[in-house]
C-alpha positions as CSV (number, residue, x, y, z in Angstrom):
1,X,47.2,-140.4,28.8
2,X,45.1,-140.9,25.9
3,X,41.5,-142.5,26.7
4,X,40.2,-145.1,23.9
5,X,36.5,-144.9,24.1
6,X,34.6,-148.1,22.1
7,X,32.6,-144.9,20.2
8,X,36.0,-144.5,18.5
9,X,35.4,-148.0,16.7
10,X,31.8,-147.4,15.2
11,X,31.5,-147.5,11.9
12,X,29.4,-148.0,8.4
13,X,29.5,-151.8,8.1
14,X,26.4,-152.5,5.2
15,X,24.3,-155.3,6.1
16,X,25.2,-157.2,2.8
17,X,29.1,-157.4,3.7
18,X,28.2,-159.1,7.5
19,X,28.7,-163.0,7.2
20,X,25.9,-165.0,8.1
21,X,28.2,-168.1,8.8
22,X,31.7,-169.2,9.3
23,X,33.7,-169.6,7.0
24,X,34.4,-173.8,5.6
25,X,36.9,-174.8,6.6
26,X,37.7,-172.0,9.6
27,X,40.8,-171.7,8.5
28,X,40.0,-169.6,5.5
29,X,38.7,-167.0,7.0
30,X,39.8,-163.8,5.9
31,X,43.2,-162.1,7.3
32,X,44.5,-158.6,7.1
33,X,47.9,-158.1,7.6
34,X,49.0,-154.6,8.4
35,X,53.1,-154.0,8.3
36,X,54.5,-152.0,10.9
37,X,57.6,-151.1,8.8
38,X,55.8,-149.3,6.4
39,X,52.1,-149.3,6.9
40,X,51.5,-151.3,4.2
41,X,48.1,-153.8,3.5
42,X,47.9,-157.1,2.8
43,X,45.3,-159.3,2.4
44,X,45.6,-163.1,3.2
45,X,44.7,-166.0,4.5
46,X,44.1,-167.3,8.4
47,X,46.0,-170.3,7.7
48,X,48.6,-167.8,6.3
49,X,49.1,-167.0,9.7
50,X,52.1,-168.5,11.1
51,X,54.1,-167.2,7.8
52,X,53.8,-164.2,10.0
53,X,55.2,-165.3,13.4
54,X,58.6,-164.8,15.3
55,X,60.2,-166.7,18.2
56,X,59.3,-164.6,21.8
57,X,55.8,-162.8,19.7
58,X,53.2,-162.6,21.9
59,X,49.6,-164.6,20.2
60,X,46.5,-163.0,22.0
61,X,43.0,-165.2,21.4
62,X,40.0,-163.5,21.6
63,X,37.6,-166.2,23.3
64,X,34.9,-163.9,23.8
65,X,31.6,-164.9,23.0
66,X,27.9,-162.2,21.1
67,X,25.5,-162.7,23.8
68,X,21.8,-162.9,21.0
69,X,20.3,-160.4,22.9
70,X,19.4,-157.4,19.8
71,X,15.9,-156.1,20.8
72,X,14.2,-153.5,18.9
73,X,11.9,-151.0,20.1
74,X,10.2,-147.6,19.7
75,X,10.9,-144.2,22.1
76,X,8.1,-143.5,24.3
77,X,6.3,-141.1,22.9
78,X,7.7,-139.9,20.0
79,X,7.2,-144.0,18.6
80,X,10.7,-143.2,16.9
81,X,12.4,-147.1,16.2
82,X,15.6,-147.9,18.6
83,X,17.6,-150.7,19.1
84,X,19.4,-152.0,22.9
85,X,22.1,-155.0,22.5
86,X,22.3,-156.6,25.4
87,X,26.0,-156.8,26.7
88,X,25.9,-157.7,30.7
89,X,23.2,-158.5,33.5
90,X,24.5,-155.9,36.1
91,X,22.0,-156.7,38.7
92,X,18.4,-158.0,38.8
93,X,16.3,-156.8,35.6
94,X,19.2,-153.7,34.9
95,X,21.5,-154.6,31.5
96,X,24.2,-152.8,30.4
97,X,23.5,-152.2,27.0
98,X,24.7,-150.4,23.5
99,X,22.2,-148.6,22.7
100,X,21.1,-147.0,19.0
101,X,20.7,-144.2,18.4
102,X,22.7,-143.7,21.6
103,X,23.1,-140.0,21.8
104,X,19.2,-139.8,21.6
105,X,18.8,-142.3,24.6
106,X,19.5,-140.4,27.5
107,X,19.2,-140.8,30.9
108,X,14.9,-141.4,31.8
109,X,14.2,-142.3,28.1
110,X,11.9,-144.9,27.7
111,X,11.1,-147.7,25.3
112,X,8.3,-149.7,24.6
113,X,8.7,-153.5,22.6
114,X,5.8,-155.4,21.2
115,X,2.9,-154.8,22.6
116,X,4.1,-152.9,25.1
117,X,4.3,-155.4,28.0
118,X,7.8,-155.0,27.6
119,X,9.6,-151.4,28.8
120,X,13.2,-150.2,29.4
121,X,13.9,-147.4,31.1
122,X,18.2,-145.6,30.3
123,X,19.3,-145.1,34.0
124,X,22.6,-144.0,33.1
125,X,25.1,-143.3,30.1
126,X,28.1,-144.2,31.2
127,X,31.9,-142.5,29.7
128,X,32.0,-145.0,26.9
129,X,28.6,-144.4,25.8
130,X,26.9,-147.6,27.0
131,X,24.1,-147.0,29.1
132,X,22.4,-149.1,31.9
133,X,18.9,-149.9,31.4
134,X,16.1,-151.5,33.5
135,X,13.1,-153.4,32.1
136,X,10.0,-153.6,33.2
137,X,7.0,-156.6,32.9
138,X,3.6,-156.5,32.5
139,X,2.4,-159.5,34.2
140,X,-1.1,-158.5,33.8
141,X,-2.2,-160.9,31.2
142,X,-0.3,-164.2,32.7
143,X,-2.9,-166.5,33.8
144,X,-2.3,-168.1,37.6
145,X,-0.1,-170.4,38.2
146,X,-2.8,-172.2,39.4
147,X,-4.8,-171.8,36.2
148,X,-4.3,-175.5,33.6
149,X,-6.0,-173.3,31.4
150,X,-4.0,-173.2,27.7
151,X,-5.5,-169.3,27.0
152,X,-2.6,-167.4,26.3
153,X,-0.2,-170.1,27.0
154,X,2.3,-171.0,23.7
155,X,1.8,-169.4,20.4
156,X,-1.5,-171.7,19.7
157,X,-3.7,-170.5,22.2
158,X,-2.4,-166.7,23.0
159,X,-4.3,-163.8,22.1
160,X,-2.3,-160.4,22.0
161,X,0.7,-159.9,20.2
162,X,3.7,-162.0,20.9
163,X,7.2,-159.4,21.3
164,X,9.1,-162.2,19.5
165,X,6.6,-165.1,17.9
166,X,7.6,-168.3,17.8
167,X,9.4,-169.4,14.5
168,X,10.9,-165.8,14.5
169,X,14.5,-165.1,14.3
170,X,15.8,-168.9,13.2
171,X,18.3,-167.1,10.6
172,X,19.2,-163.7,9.8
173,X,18.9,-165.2,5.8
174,X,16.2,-163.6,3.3
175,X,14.3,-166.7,2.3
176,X,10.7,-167.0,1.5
177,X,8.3,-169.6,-0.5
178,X,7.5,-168.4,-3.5
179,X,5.3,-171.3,-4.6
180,X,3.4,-173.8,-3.0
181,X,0.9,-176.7,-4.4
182,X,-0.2,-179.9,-3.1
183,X,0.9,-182.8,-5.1
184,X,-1.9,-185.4,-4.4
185,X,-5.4,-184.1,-3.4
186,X,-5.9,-183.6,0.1
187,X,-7.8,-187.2,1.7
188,X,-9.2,-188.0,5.1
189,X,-6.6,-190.4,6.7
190,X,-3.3,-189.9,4.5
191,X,-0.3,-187.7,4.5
192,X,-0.7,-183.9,3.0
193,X,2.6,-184.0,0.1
194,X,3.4,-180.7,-0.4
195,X,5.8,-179.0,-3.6
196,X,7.3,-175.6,-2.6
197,X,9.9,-173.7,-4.1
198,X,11.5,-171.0,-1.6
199,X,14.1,-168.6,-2.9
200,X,16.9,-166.5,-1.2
201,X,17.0,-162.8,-2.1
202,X,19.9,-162.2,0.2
203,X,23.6,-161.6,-0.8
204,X,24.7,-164.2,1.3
205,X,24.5,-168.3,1.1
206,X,22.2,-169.1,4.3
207,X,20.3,-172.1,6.0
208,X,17.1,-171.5,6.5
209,X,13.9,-173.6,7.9
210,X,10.9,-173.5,5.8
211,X,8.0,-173.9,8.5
212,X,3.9,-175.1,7.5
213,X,1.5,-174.6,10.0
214,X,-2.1,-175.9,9.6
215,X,-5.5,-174.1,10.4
216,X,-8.7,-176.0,11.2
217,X,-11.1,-173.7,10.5
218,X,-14.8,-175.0,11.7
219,X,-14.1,-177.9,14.9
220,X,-14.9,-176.1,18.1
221,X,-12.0,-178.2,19.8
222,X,-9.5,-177.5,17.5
223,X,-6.8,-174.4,18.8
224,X,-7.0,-170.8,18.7
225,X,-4.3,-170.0,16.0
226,X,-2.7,-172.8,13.9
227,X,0.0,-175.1,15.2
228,X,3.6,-176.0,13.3
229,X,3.1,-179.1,11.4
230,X,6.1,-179.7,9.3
231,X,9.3,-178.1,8.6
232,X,12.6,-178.4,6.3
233,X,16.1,-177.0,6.4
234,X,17.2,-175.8,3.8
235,X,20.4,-174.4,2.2
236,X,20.5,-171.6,-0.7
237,X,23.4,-169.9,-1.9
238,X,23.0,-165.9,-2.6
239,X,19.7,-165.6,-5.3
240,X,19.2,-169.2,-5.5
241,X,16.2,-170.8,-5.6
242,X,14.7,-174.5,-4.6
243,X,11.7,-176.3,-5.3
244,X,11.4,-179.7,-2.8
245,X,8.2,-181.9,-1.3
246,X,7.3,-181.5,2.3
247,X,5.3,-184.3,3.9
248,X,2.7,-183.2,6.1
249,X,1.6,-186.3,9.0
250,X,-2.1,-187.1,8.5
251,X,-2.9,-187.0,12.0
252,X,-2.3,-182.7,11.9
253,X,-5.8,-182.7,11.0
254,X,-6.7,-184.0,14.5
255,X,-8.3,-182.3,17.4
256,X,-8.3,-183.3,21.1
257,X,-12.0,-183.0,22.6
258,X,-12.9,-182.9,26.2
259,X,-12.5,-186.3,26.9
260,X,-9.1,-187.0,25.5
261,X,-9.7,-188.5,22.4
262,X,-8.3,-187.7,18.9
263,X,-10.6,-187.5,15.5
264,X,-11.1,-185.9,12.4
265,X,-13.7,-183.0,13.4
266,X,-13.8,-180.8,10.4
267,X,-13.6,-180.5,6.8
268,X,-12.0,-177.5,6.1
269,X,-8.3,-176.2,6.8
270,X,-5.5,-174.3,5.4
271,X,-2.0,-174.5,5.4
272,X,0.4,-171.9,5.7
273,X,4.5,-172.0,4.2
274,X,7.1,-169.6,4.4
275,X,9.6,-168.8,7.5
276,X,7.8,-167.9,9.9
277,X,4.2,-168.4,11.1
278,X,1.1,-166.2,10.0
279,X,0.4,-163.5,12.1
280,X,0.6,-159.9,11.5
281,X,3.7,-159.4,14.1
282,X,6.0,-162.1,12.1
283,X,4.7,-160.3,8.6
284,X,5.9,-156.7,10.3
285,X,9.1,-158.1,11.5
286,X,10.1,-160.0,8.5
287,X,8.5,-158.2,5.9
288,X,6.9,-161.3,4.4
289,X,3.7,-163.5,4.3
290,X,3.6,-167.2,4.4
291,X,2.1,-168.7,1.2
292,X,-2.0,-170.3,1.9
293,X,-3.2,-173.3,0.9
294,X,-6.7,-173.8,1.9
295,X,-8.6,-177.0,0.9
296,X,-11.3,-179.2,1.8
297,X,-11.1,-182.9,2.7
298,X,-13.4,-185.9,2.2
Protein backbone atom coordinates (compact mmCIF):
# COMPACT_ATOMS: atom_id res chain seq x y z
CA UNK A 1 0.00 0.00 0.00
CA UNK A 2 1.50 3.23 -0.88
CA UNK A 3 1.49 5.93 2.08
CA UNK A 4 0.85 9.66 0.80
CA UNK A 5 2.56 11.83 3.32
CA UNK A 6 1.50 15.89 3.04
CA UNK A 7 5.65 16.36 2.82
CA UNK A 8 5.10 14.92 -0.66
CA UNK A 9 3.03 18.29 -1.59
CA UNK A 10 5.61 21.00 -0.47
CA UNK A 11 6.87 23.01 -2.86
CA UNK A 12 8.52 26.48 -4.11
CA UNK A 13 5.42 28.74 -4.36
CA UNK A 14 7.26 32.65 -4.54
CA UNK A 15 5.46 35.04 -2.44
CA UNK A 16 4.71 37.32 -5.56
CA UNK A 17 2.51 34.50 -7.29
CA UNK A 18 0.14 33.99 -3.82
CA UNK A 19 -3.13 36.02 -4.27
CA UNK A 20 -3.90 38.40 -1.71
CA UNK A 21 -7.71 38.24 -2.58
CA UNK A 22 -10.38 36.47 -4.44
CA UNK A 23 -10.81 36.67 -7.44
CA UNK A 24 -14.13 39.31 -8.87
CA UNK A 25 -16.41 37.73 -9.65
CA UNK A 26 -15.47 34.07 -7.98
CA UNK A 27 -16.22 32.52 -10.78
CA UNK A 28 -13.06 33.45 -12.64
CA UNK A 29 -10.82 32.01 -10.75
CA UNK A 30 -8.30 30.11 -12.37
CA UNK A 31 -8.91 26.30 -13.46
CA UNK A 32 -6.45 23.63 -14.55
CA UNK A 33 -7.78 20.97 -16.40
CA UNK A 34 -5.56 17.84 -16.52
CA UNK A 35 -6.81 15.03 -19.24
CA UNK A 36 -6.73 11.64 -18.14
CA UNK A 37 -6.67 10.29 -21.77
CA UNK A 38 -3.46 11.73 -22.56
CA UNK A 39 -2.04 13.78 -19.76
CA UNK A 40 -2.56 16.74 -21.46
CA UNK A 41 -2.83 20.61 -19.69
CA UNK A 42 -5.23 22.99 -20.10
CA UNK A 43 -5.82 26.10 -18.62
CA UNK A 44 -9.38 27.55 -18.11
CA UNK A 45 -11.82 29.04 -16.49
CA UNK A 46 -13.95 28.05 -13.06
CA UNK A 47 -17.05 28.87 -14.80
CA UNK A 48 -15.67 26.68 -17.57
CA UNK A 49 -16.37 24.00 -15.28
CA UNK A 50 -19.39 22.20 -16.07
CA UNK A 51 -18.08 21.99 -19.96
CA UNK A 52 -16.16 19.37 -18.16
CA UNK A 53 -18.91 17.25 -16.44
CA UNK A 54 -20.62 13.81 -17.09
CA UNK A 55 -23.96 12.25 -15.88
CA UNK A 56 -22.99 9.77 -12.60
CA UNK A 57 -19.24 12.11 -12.01
CA UNK A 58 -18.71 12.43 -8.63
CA UNK A 59 -18.21 16.71 -7.57
CA UNK A 60 -16.11 16.73 -4.27
CA UNK A 61 -16.16 20.49 -2.46
CA UNK A 62 -13.51 21.33 -0.41
CA UNK A 63 -15.27 23.40 2.47
CA UNK A 64 -12.35 23.61 4.50
CA UNK A 65 -11.39 26.67 6.07
CA UNK A 66 -6.97 28.53 6.93
CA UNK A 67 -7.20 28.81 10.55
CA UNK A 68 -4.78 32.79 10.70
CA UNK A 69 -2.65 31.31 13.17
CA UNK A 70 1.25 31.86 11.24
CA UNK A 71 3.53 32.79 14.20
CA UNK A 72 7.09 33.52 13.75
CA UNK A 73 9.77 32.91 16.12
CA UNK A 74 13.44 32.23 16.84
CA UNK A 75 15.16 28.59 18.16
CA UNK A 76 16.30 28.82 21.58
CA UNK A 77 19.49 29.29 21.61
CA UNK A 78 20.82 29.33 18.46
CA UNK A 79 18.16 32.74 17.77
CA UNK A 80 17.80 30.97 14.24
CA UNK A 81 14.10 32.48 12.66
CA UNK A 82 11.24 29.60 12.57
CA UNK A 83 7.82 29.66 11.72
CA UNK A 84 4.73 27.20 13.50
CA UNK A 85 1.11 27.38 11.51
CA UNK A 86 -1.32 26.55 13.67
CA UNK A 87 -3.55 23.66 12.31
CA UNK A 88 -5.56 22.10 15.47
CA UNK A 89 -6.03 22.69 19.29
CA UNK A 90 -5.34 18.99 20.49
CA UNK A 91 -5.82 19.66 24.03
CA UNK A 92 -5.33 22.58 26.51
CA UNK A 93 -2.25 24.94 25.32
CA UNK A 94 -0.74 21.79 22.86
CA UNK A 95 -1.35 22.67 18.84
CA UNK A 96 -0.65 20.52 16.17
CA UNK A 97 1.29 22.47 14.04
CA UNK A 98 3.44 22.62 10.54
CA UNK A 99 6.32 23.61 11.43
CA UNK A 100 9.42 25.42 9.28
CA UNK A 101 12.14 24.45 8.97
CA UNK A 102 10.53 21.14 10.18
CA UNK A 103 13.34 18.79 9.94
CA UNK A 104 15.32 21.17 12.31
CA UNK A 105 12.39 21.21 14.92
CA UNK A 106 12.65 18.14 16.68
CA UNK A 107 11.30 16.74 19.53
CA UNK A 108 12.43 19.25 22.93
CA UNK A 109 13.21 22.28 20.58
CA UNK A 110 12.27 25.35 21.83
CA UNK A 111 11.06 28.74 20.49
CA UNK A 112 10.92 31.97 21.83
CA UNK A 113 8.28 34.91 20.16
CA UNK A 114 8.43 38.53 20.94
CA UNK A 115 9.69 39.29 23.92
CA UNK A 116 9.95 36.09 25.02
CA UNK A 117 6.80 35.78 27.18
CA UNK A 118 5.72 33.62 24.65
CA UNK A 119 7.45 29.83 24.31
CA UNK A 120 6.67 26.59 22.42
CA UNK A 121 8.09 23.68 23.17
CA UNK A 122 7.96 20.38 19.81
CA UNK A 123 6.65 17.37 21.92
CA UNK A 124 6.42 15.25 19.09
CA UNK A 125 6.93 14.90 15.17
CA UNK A 126 4.44 12.89 14.06
CA UNK A 127 4.70 10.36 10.54
CA UNK A 128 3.49 13.19 8.33
CA UNK A 129 5.97 15.61 9.63
CA UNK A 130 3.65 17.81 11.76
CA UNK A 131 4.58 18.09 15.12
CA UNK A 132 2.61 18.79 18.41
CA UNK A 133 3.67 21.75 20.32
CA UNK A 134 2.97 23.28 23.73
CA UNK A 135 3.17 26.93 24.64
CA UNK A 136 3.91 28.42 27.46
CA UNK A 137 2.90 32.19 29.23
CA UNK A 138 4.66 34.43 31.12
CA UNK A 139 2.06 35.97 33.27
CA UNK A 140 4.66 37.83 35.12
CA UNK A 141 4.00 41.23 33.91
CA UNK A 142 -0.13 41.10 33.88
CA UNK A 143 -1.27 43.40 36.49
CA UNK A 144 -4.14 41.93 39.08
CA UNK A 145 -7.23 41.46 38.11
CA UNK A 146 -7.94 43.56 40.87
CA UNK A 147 -5.64 46.30 39.62
CA UNK A 148 -8.05 49.42 37.46
CA UNK A 149 -4.70 50.49 36.77
CA UNK A 150 -4.26 51.15 32.62
CA UNK A 151 -0.13 50.30 33.01
CA UNK A 152 0.49 47.79 30.55
CA UNK A 153 -3.08 47.37 29.60
CA UNK A 154 -3.77 48.17 25.50
CA UNK A 155 -1.11 49.39 23.24
CA UNK A 156 -1.38 53.07 24.88
CA UNK A 157 -0.23 52.48 28.21
CA UNK A 158 2.09 49.07 27.83
CA UNK A 159 5.63 49.14 28.28
CA UNK A 160 7.62 45.98 26.91
CA UNK A 161 7.28 44.82 23.56
CA UNK A 162 3.98 43.78 22.19
CA UNK A 163 4.48 39.88 20.25
CA UNK A 164 1.88 41.19 17.71
CA UNK A 165 1.18 45.27 18.15
CA UNK A 166 -1.88 46.44 17.50
CA UNK A 167 -2.41 47.73 13.86
CA UNK A 168 -0.13 44.78 12.79
CA UNK A 169 -1.11 42.22 10.32
CA UNK A 170 -4.45 44.16 8.74
CA UNK A 171 -3.16 43.00 5.09
CA UNK A 172 -0.43 40.95 3.87
CA UNK A 173 -0.18 44.09 0.99
CA UNK A 174 3.21 46.27 0.73
CA UNK A 175 1.78 49.78 1.30
CA UNK A 176 3.47 52.64 2.96
CA UNK A 177 3.02 56.61 3.06
CA UNK A 178 5.33 58.11 1.23
CA UNK A 179 4.27 61.75 1.80
CA UNK A 180 2.52 63.45 4.39
CA UNK A 181 1.73 67.34 4.97
CA UNK A 182 -0.91 69.11 6.70
CA UNK A 183 -3.09 71.15 4.57
CA UNK A 184 -4.25 74.04 6.91
CA UNK A 185 -1.99 74.97 9.90
CA UNK A 186 -2.59 73.12 12.93
CA UNK A 187 -5.23 75.46 15.43
CA UNK A 188 -6.47 74.87 18.97
CA UNK A 189 -10.12 73.72 18.53
CA UNK A 190 -10.42 72.53 14.79
CA UNK A 191 -9.92 69.44 12.81
CA UNK A 192 -6.08 68.44 11.85
CA UNK A 193 -6.63 67.99 7.50
CA UNK A 194 -4.05 65.86 6.48
CA UNK A 195 -2.65 65.17 2.51
CA UNK A 196 -0.85 61.81 2.18
CA UNK A 197 0.17 59.88 -0.71
CA UNK A 198 0.82 56.05 0.17
CA UNK A 199 2.14 53.76 -2.53
CA UNK A 200 1.97 49.87 -3.07
CA UNK A 201 5.30 48.29 -3.93
CA UNK A 202 3.77 44.85 -3.98
CA UNK A 203 2.99 42.72 -7.17
CA UNK A 204 -0.34 42.38 -6.20
CA UNK A 205 -3.61 44.86 -6.12
CA UNK A 206 -4.32 45.08 -2.19
CA UNK A 207 -6.65 47.02 0.35
CA UNK A 208 -4.89 48.38 2.85
CA UNK A 209 -5.67 50.76 6.01
CA UNK A 210 -3.61 53.77 6.31
CA UNK A 211 -3.55 54.41 10.23
CA UNK A 212 -2.35 58.20 12.14
CA UNK A 213 -1.75 58.10 15.55
CA UNK A 214 -1.16 61.25 17.60
CA UNK A 215 1.57 61.93 20.35
CA UNK A 216 1.20 64.53 23.05
CA UNK A 217 4.38 65.24 23.97
CA UNK A 218 4.54 67.60 27.30
CA UNK A 219 0.72 67.09 29.37
CA UNK A 220 1.44 64.81 32.32
CA UNK A 221 -2.16 63.26 31.86
CA UNK A 222 -1.87 62.48 28.43
CA UNK A 223 -0.96 58.44 27.67
CA UNK A 224 2.16 56.53 27.62
CA UNK A 225 2.61 55.86 23.82
CA UNK A 226 0.22 57.59 21.22
CA UNK A 227 -3.32 56.46 20.50
CA UNK A 228 -4.95 55.73 16.85
CA UNK A 229 -6.67 58.81 15.78
CA UNK A 230 -7.80 58.38 12.19
CA UNK A 231 -7.67 55.83 9.58
CA UNK A 232 -8.53 55.23 5.74
CA UNK A 233 -8.93 52.19 3.54
CA UNK A 234 -7.54 52.17 0.78
CA UNK A 235 -7.28 50.26 -2.56
CA UNK A 236 -4.03 50.19 -4.85
CA UNK A 237 -3.49 48.10 -7.73
CA UNK A 238 0.28 46.53 -8.06
CA UNK A 239 2.90 49.89 -8.05
CA UNK A 240 0.23 52.22 -7.79
CA UNK A 241 0.26 55.14 -5.95
CA UNK A 242 -2.51 57.58 -4.15
CA UNK A 243 -2.49 60.84 -2.65
CA UNK A 244 -5.99 61.60 -0.49
CA UNK A 245 -6.92 64.02 2.76
CA UNK A 246 -7.33 62.45 6.09
CA UNK A 247 -9.39 64.39 8.75
CA UNK A 248 -8.07 64.24 12.04
CA UNK A 249 -11.10 65.06 14.97
CA UNK A 250 -10.03 68.12 17.05
CA UNK A 251 -10.70 66.69 20.21
CA UNK A 252 -7.43 64.00 19.67
CA UNK A 253 -5.63 66.63 21.19
CA UNK A 254 -7.45 66.04 24.46
CA UNK A 255 -6.32 64.45 27.69
CA UNK A 256 -8.36 63.08 30.59
CA UNK A 257 -7.00 64.42 34.07
CA UNK A 258 -7.80 62.94 37.45
CA UNK A 259 -11.08 64.26 37.80
CA UNK A 260 -12.61 63.25 34.57
CA UNK A 261 -12.59 66.18 32.62
CA UNK A 262 -11.33 66.72 29.00
CA UNK A 263 -8.98 69.86 27.81
CA UNK A 264 -6.34 70.94 25.78
CA UNK A 265 -3.17 70.47 28.05
CA UNK A 266 -0.30 70.92 25.80
CA UNK A 267 1.08 72.59 22.88
CA UNK A 268 3.13 70.32 21.31
CA UNK A 269 2.41 66.89 19.41
CA UNK A 270 3.21 64.75 16.49
CA UNK A 271 1.50 62.67 14.23
CA UNK A 272 2.46 59.58 12.89
CA UNK A 273 1.09 57.88 9.13
CA UNK A 274 1.85 54.76 7.52
CA UNK A 275 0.35 51.09 8.29
CA UNK A 276 1.10 50.44 11.29
CA UNK A 277 1.81 52.32 14.57
CA UNK A 278 5.37 53.60 15.60
CA UNK A 279 7.25 51.43 17.60
CA UNK A 280 10.36 49.55 16.95
CA UNK A 281 8.50 45.96 16.95
CA UNK A 282 5.92 47.11 14.00
CA UNK A 283 9.17 48.87 12.09
CA UNK A 284 11.09 45.12 12.60
CA UNK A 285 8.08 43.26 11.46
CA UNK A 286 7.09 45.34 8.58
CA UNK A 287 10.13 46.74 7.61
CA UNK A 288 8.81 50.25 7.55
CA UNK A 289 8.41 53.56 9.49
CA UNK A 290 5.38 55.64 9.70
CA UNK A 291 5.87 59.16 8.26
CA UNK A 292 6.13 62.27 11.46
CA UNK A 293 4.48 65.20 11.54
CA UNK A 294 5.33 67.19 14.55
CA UNK A 295 3.90 70.67 15.08
CA UNK A 296 2.94 73.11 17.54
CA UNK A 297 -0.57 74.63 18.22
CA UNK A 298 -1.87 77.96 19.38
Amino acid sequence: MLTMLKKDFWYDLPKELIAQEPADPRDSARLMVLSQKDDSIQHRIFHDLPEYLEPGDLLVVNNSKVLPARIVGVKQPTGAVCELLLLRQVKGDQWECLAKPGKRMQPGTKVSFGDGSLTAVVDETMEDGNKYVTFYYDTDDLPEFTDYSMENRTYRYMKKEALYPFGFGLTYGDVFAEAAEFTEKPQKHKNLKLKCTVKNEGLADTDDVVQVYIKDWKSKYAVRNYHLCAFKRVHLNAGEKETFEIEIDKDALQIVDEEGKRYIDSDEFSVYIGTSQPDRRSERLLKRKPLELRFNIE
